[in-house]
C-alpha angles and dihedrals in degrees: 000000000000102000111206119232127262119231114242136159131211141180146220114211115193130182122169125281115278125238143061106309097347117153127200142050135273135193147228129256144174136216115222123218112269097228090049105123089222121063086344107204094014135152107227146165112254112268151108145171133320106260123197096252090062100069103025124138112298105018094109075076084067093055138080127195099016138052138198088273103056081042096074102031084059088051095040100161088050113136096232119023099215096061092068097086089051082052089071092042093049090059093055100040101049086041083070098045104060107019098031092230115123117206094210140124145188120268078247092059100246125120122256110254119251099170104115127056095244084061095045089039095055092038090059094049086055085053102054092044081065107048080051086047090232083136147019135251091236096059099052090051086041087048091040095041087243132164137189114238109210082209093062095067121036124203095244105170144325139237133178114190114238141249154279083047117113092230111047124165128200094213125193114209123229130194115206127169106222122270115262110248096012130106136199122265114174116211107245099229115054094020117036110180127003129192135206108225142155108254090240098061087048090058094050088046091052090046093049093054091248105119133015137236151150133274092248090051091045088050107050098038080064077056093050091045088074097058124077099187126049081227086057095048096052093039085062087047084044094058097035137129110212120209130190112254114209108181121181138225114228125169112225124166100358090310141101105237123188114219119203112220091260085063098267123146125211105201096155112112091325116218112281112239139153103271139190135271090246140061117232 
């Protein structure tokens, strides 16, 4: 049965690399869970699926710099034109649930303070209500006089996981600078450890079977590796034409491989997901 992707959003936050004179950029990622039933054991970008409430009636009210119509002609191929928006909301939102960091500004355009324990505290409890969905994103950024800046979060790439898997995603990639005078804090739950780390070193780890992703992280990491400031890096998402990435999963000598569009194939360690009975 052909299983149709689920729309989902995720972002790369990037801040320069930490350290007397040292040049360069890292990223961030985060550990899943080892009992999740998808990438067990993973590093990933924060992220997750639309859900209704990011793209409901009215929180267009909550977004500068983009509506529900540039949305979608930015996401043209999206299967429903009024989820692009939510697109957007969903990067953000699921950004603060599982890493703790909101992309979010002022009217005025400057950042919430977060600078006492009472504001990171508060902001904390929002968060978990959340995570428990005994509230909505809209009403924290409505109760903290919050909006969302389009220039904040730049489209970056997209990948939809391939058939013939029971769980499939169609993911748009973000890229987002972090937030001046906030700090990761992982879930917990979902997420249980995350890492700042150049792009580079993440490549060799992987390599080196130390640590495990995904075909669309490894990809685009290879991306980041080009760039030696985190502006130059979101100059080049700024400019960018973002094209759709379908890879395949062929079985070839007693193995899953995953084959790029341009014929590569990627049979090294090949992402772990829940697969089906059957080999195709």
């Amino acid at each position: 049965m052909n299983v149709i992707p689920v729309d989902a959003a995720t972002v790369m936050l990037l801040r320069p690399c930490s350290g007397e004179g040292a040049e360069g950029i890292e990223a961030l990622l985060l550990l899943r869970n080892r009992k999740s039933s998808f990438v067990p054991g993973y590093y990933v970008y924060p992220g997750g699926v639309v859900d209704d409430e990011d793209y409901e009636p009215g929180m267009e009210r909550f977004v500068r710099g983009l509506d529900r119509q540039k949305a979608a002609s930015l996401l043209a191929d999206i299967a429903q034109a009024e989820k692009a928006l939510g697109v957007w909301v969903a990067a953000v939102r699921e950004t603060f649930e599982e890493a703790g960091l909101l992309l979010a500004r002022r009217e005025d355009g400057s950042l919430p303070a977060m600078t006492t324990q009472e504001e990171r505290n508060r902001f904390e409890r929002y968060r978990q209500s959340l995570v428990k969905k005994e509230t909505t994103f809209s009403s924290i950024l409505e109760t903290e006089k919050l909006v969302l800046f389009s220039e904040d979060l730049y489209y970056f790439s997209h990948w939809i996981t391939p058939e013939p898997l029971p769980r499939r995603y169609d993911v748009r990639f973000f890229m987002a600078a972090l937030p001046a005078g906030q700090s990761v804090s992982h879930d917990g739950v979902e997420l249980t450890s995350h890492v700042w780390i150049r792009p580079s070193e993440a490549l060799l780890q992987y390599k080196a079977d130390k640590i495990g992703m995904v075909l669309p992280q490894i990809m685009t990491l290879e991306e980041l590796s080009c760039f030696r400031t985190v502006e130059e890096a979101l100059r080049c998402a700024k400019k960018k034409r973002v094209v759709a990435t379908r890879t395949k999963m062929m079985y070839q000598d007693g193995r899953y491989v995953e084959v790029m569009p341009d014929g590569a194939v990627f049979q090294h360690r090949p992402p772990v997901y829940s697969w089906p009975d059957e080999k195709n």
